[in-house]
C-alpha positions in Angstrom: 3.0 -33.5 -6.8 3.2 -32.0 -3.0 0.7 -30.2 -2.2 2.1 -27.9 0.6 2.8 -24.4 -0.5 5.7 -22.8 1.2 4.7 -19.1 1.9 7.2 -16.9 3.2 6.0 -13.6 4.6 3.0 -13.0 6.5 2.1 -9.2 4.7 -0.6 -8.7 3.1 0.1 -10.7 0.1 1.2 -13.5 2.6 -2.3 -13.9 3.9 -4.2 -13.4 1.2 -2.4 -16.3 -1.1 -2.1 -18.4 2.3 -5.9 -18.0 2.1 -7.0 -18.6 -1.2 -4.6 -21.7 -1.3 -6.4 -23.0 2.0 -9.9 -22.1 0.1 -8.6 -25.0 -2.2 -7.9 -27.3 -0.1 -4.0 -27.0 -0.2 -1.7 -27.1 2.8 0.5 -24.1 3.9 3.2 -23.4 5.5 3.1 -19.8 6.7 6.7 -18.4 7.3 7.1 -15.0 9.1 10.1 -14.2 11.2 8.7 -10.6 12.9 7.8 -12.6 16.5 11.8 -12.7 16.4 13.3 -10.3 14.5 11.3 -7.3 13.2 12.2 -4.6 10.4 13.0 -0.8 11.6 9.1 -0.3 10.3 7.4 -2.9 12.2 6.4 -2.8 15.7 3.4 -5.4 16.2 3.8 -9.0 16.3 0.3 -9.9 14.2 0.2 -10.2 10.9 -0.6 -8.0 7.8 0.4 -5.0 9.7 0.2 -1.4 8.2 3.3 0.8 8.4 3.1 3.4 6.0 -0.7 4.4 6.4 -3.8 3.2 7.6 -5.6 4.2 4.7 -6.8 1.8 1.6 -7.1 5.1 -0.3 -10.5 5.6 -2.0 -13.6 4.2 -1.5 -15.3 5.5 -4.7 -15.9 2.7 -7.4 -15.3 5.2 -10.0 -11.4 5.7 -8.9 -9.4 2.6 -10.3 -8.2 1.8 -6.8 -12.0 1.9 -5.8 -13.0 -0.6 -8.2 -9.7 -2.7 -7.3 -11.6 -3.2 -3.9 -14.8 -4.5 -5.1 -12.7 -7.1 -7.6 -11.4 -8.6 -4.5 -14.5 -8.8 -2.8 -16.1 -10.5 -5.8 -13.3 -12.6 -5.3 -13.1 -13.3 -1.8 -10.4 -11.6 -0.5 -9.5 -12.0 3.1 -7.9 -8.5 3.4 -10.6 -6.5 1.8 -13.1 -8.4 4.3 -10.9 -7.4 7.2 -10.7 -3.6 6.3 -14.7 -3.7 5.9 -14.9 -5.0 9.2 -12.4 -2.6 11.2 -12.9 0.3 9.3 -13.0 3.9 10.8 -14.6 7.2 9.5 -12.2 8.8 6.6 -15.1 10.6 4.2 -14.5 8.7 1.0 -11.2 7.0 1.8 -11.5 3.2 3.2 -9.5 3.4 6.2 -8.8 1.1 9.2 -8.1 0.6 12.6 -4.4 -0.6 12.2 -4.6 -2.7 15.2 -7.6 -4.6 15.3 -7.4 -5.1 10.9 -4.3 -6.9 12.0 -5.7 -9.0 15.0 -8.5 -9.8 12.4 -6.4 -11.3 9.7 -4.2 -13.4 12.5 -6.9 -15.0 13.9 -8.2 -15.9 10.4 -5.1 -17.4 9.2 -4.1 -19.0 13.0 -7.6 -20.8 13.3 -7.4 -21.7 9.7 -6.6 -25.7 10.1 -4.9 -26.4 6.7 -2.5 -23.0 7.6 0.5 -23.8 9.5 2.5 -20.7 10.6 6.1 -20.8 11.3 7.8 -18.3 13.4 11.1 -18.2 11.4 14.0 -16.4 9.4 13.8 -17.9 6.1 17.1 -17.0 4.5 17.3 -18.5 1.2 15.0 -19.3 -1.8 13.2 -22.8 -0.4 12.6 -26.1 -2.3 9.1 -27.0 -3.3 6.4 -24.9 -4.2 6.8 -21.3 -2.9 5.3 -18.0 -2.9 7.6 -14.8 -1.7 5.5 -12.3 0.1 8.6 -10.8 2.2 7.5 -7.2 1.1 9.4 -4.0 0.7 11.2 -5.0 3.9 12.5 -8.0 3.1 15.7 -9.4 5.3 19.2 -9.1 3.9 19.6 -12.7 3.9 17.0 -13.4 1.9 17.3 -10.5 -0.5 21.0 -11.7 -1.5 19.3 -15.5 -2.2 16.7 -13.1 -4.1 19.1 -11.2 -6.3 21.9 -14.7 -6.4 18.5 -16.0 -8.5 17.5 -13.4 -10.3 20.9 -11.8 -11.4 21.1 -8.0 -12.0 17.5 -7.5 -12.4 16.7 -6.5 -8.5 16.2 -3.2 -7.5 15.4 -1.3 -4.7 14.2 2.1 -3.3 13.6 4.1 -0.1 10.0 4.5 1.3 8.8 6.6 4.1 6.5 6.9 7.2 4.2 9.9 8.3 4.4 11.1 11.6 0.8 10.7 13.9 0.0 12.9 16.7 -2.5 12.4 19.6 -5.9 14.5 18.7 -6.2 16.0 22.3 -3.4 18.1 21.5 -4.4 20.0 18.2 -5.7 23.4 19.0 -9.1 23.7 17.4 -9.1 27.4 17.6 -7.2 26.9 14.7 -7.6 23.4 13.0 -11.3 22.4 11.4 -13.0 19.1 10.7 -13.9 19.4 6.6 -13.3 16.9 3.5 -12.7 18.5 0.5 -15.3 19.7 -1.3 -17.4 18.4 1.8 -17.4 14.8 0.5 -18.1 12.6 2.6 -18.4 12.8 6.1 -15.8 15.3 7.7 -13.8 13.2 8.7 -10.0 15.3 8.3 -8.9 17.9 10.6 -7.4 20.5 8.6 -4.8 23.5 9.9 -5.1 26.9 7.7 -2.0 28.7 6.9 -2.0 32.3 5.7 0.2 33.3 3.1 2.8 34.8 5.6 2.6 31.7 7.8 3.4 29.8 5.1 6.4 31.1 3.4 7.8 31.4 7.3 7.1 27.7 7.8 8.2 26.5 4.3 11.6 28.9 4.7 11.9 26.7 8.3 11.6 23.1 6.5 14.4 23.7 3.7 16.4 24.4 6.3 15.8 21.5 8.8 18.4 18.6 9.1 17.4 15.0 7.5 18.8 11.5 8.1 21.8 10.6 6.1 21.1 7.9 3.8 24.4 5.7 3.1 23.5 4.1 -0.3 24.4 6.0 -3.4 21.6 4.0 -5.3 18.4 5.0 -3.2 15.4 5.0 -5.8 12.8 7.5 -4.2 9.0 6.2 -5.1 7.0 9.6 -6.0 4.0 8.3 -4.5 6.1 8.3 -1.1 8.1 11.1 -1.6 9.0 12.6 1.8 7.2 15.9 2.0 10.6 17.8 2.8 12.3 16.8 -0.8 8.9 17.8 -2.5 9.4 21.3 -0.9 13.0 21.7 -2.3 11.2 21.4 -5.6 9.5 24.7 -5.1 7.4 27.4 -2.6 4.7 26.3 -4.4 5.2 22.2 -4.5 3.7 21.4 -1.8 0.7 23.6 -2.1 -0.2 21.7 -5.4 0.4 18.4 -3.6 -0.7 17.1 -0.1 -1.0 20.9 1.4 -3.3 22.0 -1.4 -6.3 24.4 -0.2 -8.8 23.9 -2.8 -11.7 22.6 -1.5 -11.0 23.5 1.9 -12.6 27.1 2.8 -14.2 27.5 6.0 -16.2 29.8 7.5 -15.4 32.5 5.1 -11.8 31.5 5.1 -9.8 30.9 1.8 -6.6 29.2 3.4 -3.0 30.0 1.5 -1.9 26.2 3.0 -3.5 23.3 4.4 -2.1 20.2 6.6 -4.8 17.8 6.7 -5.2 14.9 9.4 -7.0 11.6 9.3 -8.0 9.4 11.6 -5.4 6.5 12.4 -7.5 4.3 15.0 -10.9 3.9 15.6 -11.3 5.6 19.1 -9.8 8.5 17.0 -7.5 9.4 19.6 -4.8 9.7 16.7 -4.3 11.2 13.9 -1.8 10.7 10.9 -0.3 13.7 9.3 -1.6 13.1 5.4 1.3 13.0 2.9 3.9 14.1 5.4 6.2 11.3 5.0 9.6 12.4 5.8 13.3 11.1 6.5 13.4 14.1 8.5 15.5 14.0 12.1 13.1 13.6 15.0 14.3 16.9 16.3 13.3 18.5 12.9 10.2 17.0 13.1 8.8 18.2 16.3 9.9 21.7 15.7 8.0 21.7 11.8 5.1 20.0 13.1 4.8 22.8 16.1 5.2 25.4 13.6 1.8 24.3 11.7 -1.1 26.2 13.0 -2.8 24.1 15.0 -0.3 21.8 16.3 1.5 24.0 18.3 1.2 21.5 21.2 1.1 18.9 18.9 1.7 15.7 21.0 3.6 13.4 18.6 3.0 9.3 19.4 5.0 8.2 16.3 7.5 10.2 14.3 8.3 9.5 10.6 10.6 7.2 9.2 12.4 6.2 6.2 13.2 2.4 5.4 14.0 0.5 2.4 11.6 -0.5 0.1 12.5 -3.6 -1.8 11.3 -4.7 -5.3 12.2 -7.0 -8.5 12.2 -5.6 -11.7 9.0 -7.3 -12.7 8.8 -7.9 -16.2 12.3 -9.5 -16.4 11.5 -12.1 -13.9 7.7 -12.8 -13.2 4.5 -13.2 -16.1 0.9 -12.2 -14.8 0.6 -15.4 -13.0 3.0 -13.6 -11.0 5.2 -16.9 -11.7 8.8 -16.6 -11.4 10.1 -17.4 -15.6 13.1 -19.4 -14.4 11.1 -21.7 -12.0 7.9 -22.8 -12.3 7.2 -23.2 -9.1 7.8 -20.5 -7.5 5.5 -17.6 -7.4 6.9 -13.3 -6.3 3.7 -11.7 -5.0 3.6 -8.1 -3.1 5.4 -5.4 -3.3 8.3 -7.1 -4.0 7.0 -8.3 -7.0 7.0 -4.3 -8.0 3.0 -3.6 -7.3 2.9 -0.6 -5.3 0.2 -0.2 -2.2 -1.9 -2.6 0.4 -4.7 -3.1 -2.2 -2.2 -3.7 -5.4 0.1 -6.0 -2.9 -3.3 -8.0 -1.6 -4.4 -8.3 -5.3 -1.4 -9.7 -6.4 -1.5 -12.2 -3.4 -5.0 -13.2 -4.0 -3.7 -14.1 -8.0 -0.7 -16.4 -6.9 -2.5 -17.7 -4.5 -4.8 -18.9 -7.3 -2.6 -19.8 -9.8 -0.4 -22.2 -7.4 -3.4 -23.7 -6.1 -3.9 -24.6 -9.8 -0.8 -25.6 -10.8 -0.5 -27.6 -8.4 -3.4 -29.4 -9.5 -2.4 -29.6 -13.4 -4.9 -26.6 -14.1 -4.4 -23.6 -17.1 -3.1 -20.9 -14.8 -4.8 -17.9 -15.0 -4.7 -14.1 -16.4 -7.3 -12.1 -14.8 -9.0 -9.9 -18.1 -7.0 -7.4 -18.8 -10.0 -5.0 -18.8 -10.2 -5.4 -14.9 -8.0 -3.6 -12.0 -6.6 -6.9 -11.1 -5.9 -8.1 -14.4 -4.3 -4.8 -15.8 -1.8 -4.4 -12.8 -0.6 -7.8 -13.0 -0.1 -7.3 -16.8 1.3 -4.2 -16.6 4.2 -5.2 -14.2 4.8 -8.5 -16.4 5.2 -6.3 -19.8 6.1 -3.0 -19.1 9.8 -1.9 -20.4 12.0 -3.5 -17.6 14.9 -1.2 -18.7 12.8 1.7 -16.4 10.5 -0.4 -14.4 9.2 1.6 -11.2 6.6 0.5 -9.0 3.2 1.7 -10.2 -0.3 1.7 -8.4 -3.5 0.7 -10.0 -4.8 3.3 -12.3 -6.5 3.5 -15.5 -3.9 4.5 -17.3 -3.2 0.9 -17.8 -6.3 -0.7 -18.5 -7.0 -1.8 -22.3 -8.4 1.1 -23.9 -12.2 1.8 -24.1 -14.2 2.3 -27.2 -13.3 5.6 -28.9 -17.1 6.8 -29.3 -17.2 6.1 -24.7 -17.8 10.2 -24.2 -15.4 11.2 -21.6 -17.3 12.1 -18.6 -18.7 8.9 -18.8 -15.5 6.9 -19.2 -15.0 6.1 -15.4 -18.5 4.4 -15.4 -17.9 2.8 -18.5 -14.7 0.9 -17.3 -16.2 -0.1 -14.1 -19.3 -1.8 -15.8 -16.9 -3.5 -18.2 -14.5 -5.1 -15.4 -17.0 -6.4 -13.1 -19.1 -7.9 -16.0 -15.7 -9.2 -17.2 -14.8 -10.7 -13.8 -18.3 -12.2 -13.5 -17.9 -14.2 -16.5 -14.2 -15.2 -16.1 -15.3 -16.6 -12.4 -18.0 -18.3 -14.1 -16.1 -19.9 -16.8 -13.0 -21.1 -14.5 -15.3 -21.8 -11.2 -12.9 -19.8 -9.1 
């Protein structure tokens, strides 16, 4: 059987499965097209770059994502060793240095001797052994090879990007360092709106012009939602969502509002605009961001964005292997393969990875206990009803259930004890 793994897309996924296959001893060739022809979201010619936040979310075991993070390191994951190692102060959130975390994980895969990388277009579904890691992104080309194989069952949505503005131009007259509920380190700058500042601002944002999307079939993720269509929802929306006050006092001050800011490099120089993803016109966007108190001089360095986010609908086409049912030998990891976020999409890299590396060598391929993070998400894509399959991040919301007599405020604990005792023995047991 050949033993070289086609991988096509140098993401997150990309490099994690290039690396686990290369941990096995199996060739690779690493396909990724961006040092010619780059998405509307990419800018950077590395690898594994971050375009919709720098941040790996939290950092606390006892949040599903959390323990998600120490899975991977258990397991070796390239990516989660890479964030660790260019992190940058974000109280309990694990968040990077977009730049260097990307210069880390190119140098790692281009001085990796069994990785070949190939600066290339890859247009259609190759022969041989193949993992998919094109990502939300992925080229028109490829997509119609995509949905020519998989029929009907491929969907797709739009995603968006929050604006980042340099920190020497927020007014601290105005704008605080606090986390809420003062965990962690203070690591956000937060901007206080009264009640009357508010309603002026929020009457301001309906009102503000947004790019036209052209496709009648755009699938909006909720997780991304851009912060302008959450206000049409309500005054109040967006004060229960990313602009909510509680935990956030200062000084004596009980804001009405809050726009928090967090780090996006570690010379913290720049700061992203937390949940303000927006489709809004750039135009639009400097005036609303001006109008936050704070940030009237708000230098912006990158405005938001919307792009397409493309994804499979999972349980029709891949198992938990995060094998393809119609060919064996070809793997969907990523967000394409419907996991949503950088940890989700590197998890599910790090498992095809694994299971091609076995297959390849006439091994049982592998379902990661369904009691871990790892091995829930990659069930929970594979099984859900495909009829309204939306991407979904880690949570524990789909992990098996605990025992009933587990008293609640000790749940959290209790499922993070019984994962990484679970992963212990299933690395133990398969040597992996």
């Amino acid at each position: 059987m050949d033993r070289i793994v086609n991988v096509i897309g140098a993401g997150l996924a990309g490099c994690e499965a290039s690396y686990q296959l290369a941990k096995r001893g199996i060739k690779v060739r690493l396909f990724e097209m961006k040092k010619y022809k780059k998405s509307p979201a990419h800018k950077m010619d590395s690898f594994a770059e971050l375009v919709c936040s720098n941040s790996f979310r939290s950092s606390d075991i006892k949040n599903a994502v959390g323990l998600l993070k120490e899975e991977l390191k258990m397991m070796d994951s390239l990516i989660i060793r890479a964030a660790l190692n260019t992190q940058v102060s974000a109280g309990a959130s694990l968040s990077v240095d977009r730049v260097l975390f990307s210069e880390y994980v190119t140098n790692e895969i281009k001085n990796n001797s069994l990785i070949e990388v190939i600066d290339k277009e890859v247009d259609s579904i190759l022969d041989g052994p193949t993992i998919i890691c094109s990502g939300p992104l992925t080229s028109e080309p490829l997509s119609n090879a995509l949905k020519e194989f998989i029929g009907d069952d491929y969907l797709y949505f739009f995603d968006a990007i929050a604006p980042v503005v340099l920190k020497d131009s927020i007014n601290f007259d105005k704008a605080y360092y606090k986390s809420r509920w003062d965990k962690g380190e203070a690591d956000y700058i937060n901007c206080p709106f009264t009640k009357e500042e508010y309603i002026n601002w929020y009457n301001e944002l309906i009102k503000l012009e947004s790019v036209e999307s052209h496709d009648f079939e755009i699938k909006v993720f909720e997780g991304c939602m851009p912060f302008e269509e959450m206000a049409k929802r309500g005054l109040d929306t967006l004060r229960y969502g990313p602009m909510k006050p509680v935990g956030l006092h200062y000084n004596g001050l009980k804001p009405y509002a809050v726009v928090q800011l967090r780090e996006d490099n570690l010379q913290k120089t720049m700061y992203n605009i937390v949940g303000f993803q927006t489709k809004l016109k750039y135009a639009s966007q400097d005036k609303i961001i001006r109008m936050i108190p704070g940030l009237e001089n708000a230098e912006i360095v990158r405005h938001g964005e919307m792009h397409r986010n493309t994804f499979i609908n999972a349980p029709k086409v891949i198992n938990n292997y995060y094998q393809t049912k119609k060919r064996e030998d070809l793997f969907i990891a990523g967000q394409l393969a419907g996991v949503e976020g950088y940890v989700e999409s590197t998890a599910s890299g790090l498992i095809a990875g694994i299971n091609m590396a076995r297959y390849l060598n006439d091994k049982e391929l592998l379902a990661f206990p369904r009691t871990t993070s790892m091995g829930s998400q990659a069930y929970y894509i594979s099984h859900v009803n495909a009829s309204d399959f939306q991407p979904m991040n880690v949570n524990y919301g789909i992990f098996l259930d605990l025992p009933v007599d587990v008293k609640k405020n000790e749940r959290k604990m209790a499922y993070v004890d019984r994962a990484l005792k679970d992963l212990k023995l299933f690395k133990d047991e398969f040597k992996e």
